[in-house]
KEKE-3310 file (N, C-alpha, C; in steps of 0.2 Angstrom, whole numbers, plus 5000, padded with zeros to 4 digits):
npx = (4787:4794:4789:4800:4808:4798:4798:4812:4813:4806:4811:4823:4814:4813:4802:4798:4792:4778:4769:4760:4747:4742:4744:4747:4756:4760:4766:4774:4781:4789:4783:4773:4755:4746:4747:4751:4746:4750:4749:4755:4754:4750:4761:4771:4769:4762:4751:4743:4736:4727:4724:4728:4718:4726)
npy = (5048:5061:5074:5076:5064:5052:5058:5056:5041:5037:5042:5036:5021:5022:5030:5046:5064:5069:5078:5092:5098:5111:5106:5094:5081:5070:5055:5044:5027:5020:5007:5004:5009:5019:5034:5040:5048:5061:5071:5087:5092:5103:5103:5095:5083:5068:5061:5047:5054:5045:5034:5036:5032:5030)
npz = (4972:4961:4947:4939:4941:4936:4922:4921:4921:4911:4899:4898:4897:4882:4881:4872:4874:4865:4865:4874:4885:4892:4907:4903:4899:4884:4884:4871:4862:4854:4844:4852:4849:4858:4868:4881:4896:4907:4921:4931:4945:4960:4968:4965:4961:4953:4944:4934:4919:4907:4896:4880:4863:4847)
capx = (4791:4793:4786:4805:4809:4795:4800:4818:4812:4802:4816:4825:4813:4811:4799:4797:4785:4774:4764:4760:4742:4743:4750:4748:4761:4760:4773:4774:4786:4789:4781:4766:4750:4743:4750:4752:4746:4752:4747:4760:4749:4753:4766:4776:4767:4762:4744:4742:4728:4724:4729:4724:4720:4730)
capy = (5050:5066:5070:5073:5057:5050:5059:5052:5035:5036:5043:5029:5015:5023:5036:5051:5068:5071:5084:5096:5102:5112:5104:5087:5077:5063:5051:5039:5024:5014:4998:5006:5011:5022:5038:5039:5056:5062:5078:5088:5094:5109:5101:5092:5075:5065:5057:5047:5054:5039:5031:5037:5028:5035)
capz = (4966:4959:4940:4934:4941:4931:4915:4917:4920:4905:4895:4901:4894:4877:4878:4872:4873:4859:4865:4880:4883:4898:4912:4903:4895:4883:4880:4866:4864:4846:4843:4855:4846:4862:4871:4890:4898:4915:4922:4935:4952:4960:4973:4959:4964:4947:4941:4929:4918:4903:4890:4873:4857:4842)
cpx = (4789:4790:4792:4810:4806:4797:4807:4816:4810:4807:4820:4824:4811:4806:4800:4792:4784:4770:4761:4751:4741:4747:4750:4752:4759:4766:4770:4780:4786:4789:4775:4761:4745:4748:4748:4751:4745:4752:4752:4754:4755:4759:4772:4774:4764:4754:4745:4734:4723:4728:4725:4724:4722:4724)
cpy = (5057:5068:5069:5066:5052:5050:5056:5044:5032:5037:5038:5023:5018:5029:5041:5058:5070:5076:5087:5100:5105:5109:5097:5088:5073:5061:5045:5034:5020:5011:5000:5010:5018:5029:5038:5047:5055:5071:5080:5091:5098:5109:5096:5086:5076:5060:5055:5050:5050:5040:5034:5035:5033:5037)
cpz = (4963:4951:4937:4936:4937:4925:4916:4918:4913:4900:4894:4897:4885:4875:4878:4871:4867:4859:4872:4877:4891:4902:4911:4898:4893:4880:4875:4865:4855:4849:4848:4854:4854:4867:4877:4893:4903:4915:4928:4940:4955:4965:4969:4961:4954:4948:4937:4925:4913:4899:4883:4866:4855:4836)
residu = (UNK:UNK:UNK:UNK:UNK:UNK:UNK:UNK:UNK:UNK:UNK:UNK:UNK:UNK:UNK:UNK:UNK:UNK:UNK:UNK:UNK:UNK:UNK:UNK:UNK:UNK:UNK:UNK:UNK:UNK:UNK:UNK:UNK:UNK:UNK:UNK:UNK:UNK:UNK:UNK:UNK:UNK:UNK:UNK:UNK:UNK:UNK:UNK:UNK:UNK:UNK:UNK:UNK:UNK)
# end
């Protein structure tokens, strides 16, 4: 899976980005107390990299 296949997946179920730090993205979703960060790698493949409290 590609990472913009991810991002519209994610879009998709309700999330959206809250904040870019380098090559990480965090999504966030109402009604979920935790952001989700994924980092892109330099062949556009996708990791996730953790969850973070708020």
């Amino acid at each position: 899976m590609k990472f913009s296949e991810l991002v519209r997946l994610l879009e998709k179920n309700g999330f959206k980005l809250v904040r870019e730090k380098g090559s990480i993205r965090y999504y966030s979703k109402p009604g979920h107390d935790r952001l989700i960060g994924w980092t892109i790698m330099a062949l556009k493949k996708f990791r996730p990299v953790h969850v973070v409290p708020p």
